[in-house]
Phi, psi and omega in degrees: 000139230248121181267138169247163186278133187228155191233068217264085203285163193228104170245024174262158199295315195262226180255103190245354174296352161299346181265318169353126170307105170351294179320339208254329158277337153296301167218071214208098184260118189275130169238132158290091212238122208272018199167168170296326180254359163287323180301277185330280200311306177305288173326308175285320197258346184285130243222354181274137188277094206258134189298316203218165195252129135237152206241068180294106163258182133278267169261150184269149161261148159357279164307326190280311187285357151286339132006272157323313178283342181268342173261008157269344192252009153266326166243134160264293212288018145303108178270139162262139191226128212227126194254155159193164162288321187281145165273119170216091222279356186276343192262334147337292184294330209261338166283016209248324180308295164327323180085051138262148219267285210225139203242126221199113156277114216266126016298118210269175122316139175279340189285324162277354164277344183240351145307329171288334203266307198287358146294322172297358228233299199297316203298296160327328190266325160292331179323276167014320192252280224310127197294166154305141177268171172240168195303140185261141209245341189210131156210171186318134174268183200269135172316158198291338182277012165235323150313298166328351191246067150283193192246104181326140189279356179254005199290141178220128159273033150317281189322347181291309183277004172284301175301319166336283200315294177305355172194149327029331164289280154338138146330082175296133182242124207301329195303311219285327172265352163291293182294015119289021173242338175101048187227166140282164188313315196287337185296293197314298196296321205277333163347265208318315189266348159302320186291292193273339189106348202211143143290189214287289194295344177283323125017266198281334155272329175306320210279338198260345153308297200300337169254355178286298146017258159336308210238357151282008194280295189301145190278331141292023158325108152277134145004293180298302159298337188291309166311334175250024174259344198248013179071028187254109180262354164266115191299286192297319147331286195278009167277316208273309160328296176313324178285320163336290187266333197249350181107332178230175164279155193276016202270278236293358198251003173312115175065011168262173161273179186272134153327176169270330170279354160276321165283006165297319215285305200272359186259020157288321208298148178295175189249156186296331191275116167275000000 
């Protein structure tokens, strides 16, 4: 199979690329774009003649499925291929309405992924003959059941960061801290990552690094208990993370202060006064 170039934006909250269809990283040279404003950057500056767009949601948003639309009505003749979780049959309709070349509910099938793929195959060995298309000027609008769900303007993620504080020691469940905001889990993660920048869980590790920090400072430290005192309940986790993100071992910081540049690492996380 003839590999084509593909351009794959990532609008899911967490790390979805493990769900990609085999086929489509098989035979497929993929470039990765993590956002709206990355899509813009990649578009202005890239010299690649990219075969297909795909467009990875989870549950889709507002913003994200404008998206689609301003990079159909800027390449009409790029076909997009569009992935998500929700069953949905209007959002279905209104993407096919948009002239999305294929619409795919995740988990994919490998057998509807190389169905997909061998369309584009044919679509590429034709373009050549195919007139310009021209920008399409009217579409549909986005169903209601995605216009209509926004995020309550009084919604605060205080409480997210409260329960954090109060059990951080413990196994934390993301559902458990949505729902002390009054959210469902996924309303809650894309919140969550829009607001602050970061997801829940990298979050919930910066802030129990960050205190682990703290309690390596005494020099009578063990390695091991500072980790299952911070909710890390794998000793060899919480060394590989910790080495991860800070740069070093947590051996090495036993009875030091943290550098500036590990405490660089923690003054993003937000403060509970929102």
């Amino acid at each position: 199979m003839e590999t084509l170039q593909g351009l794959w934006v990532d609008l899911t909250v967490g790390v979805q690329e493990s769900e990609l269809a085999p086929s489509f990283r098989q035979s497929c040279k993929l470039t990765y774009c993590s956002g709206a404003e990355h899509l813009k950057e990649i578009f202005s500056r890239s010299n690649k003649a990219f075969d297909f767009v795909c467009f990875d949601y989870d549950y889709p948003d507002r913003n994200g499925l404008q998206l689609i639309r301003s990079t159909k009505v800027s390449r009409p003749s790029l076909p997009i291929v569009m992935f998500t979780v929700q069953h949905s049959e209007a959002l279905s309709v209104w993407a096919f309405r948009t002239k999305v070349w294929d619409y795919l509910v995740k988990p994919v099938a490998n057998q509807e992924a190389e169905r997909c793929l061998a369309t584009l195959l044919q679509v590429c060995a034709h373009k050549e003959a195919q007139p310009i298309r021209k920008v399409i000027s009217t579409m549909d609008k986005i169903p209601q059941e995605i216009l209509f769900a926004p995020i309550p303007d009084d919604c605060s993620l205080a409480p997210a960061l409260e329960y954090i504080e109060r059990n951080f020691r413990a196994p934390i469940r993301a559902e458990d801290v949505a729902a002390s905001c009054g959210l469902n889990q996924f309303r809650f993660s894309r919140l969550f990552k829009e607001t602050f920048g970061l997801t829940f869980q990298n979050y919930l590790i910066n802030y129990r690094l960050r205190e682990a920090c703290r309690l390596l400072e005494n020099p009578r430290s063990a390695v091991g208990d500072v980790g299952f005192a911070v909710g890390f309940q794998d000793p060899a986790y919480f060394s590989r993370i910790f080495k991860q993100r800070l740069g070093l071992a947590p051996s090495a910081l036993v009875g030091q202060k943290p550098s500036i540049a590990i405490e660089q690492v923690f003054e993003a996380l937000p403060k509970i006064a929102l």
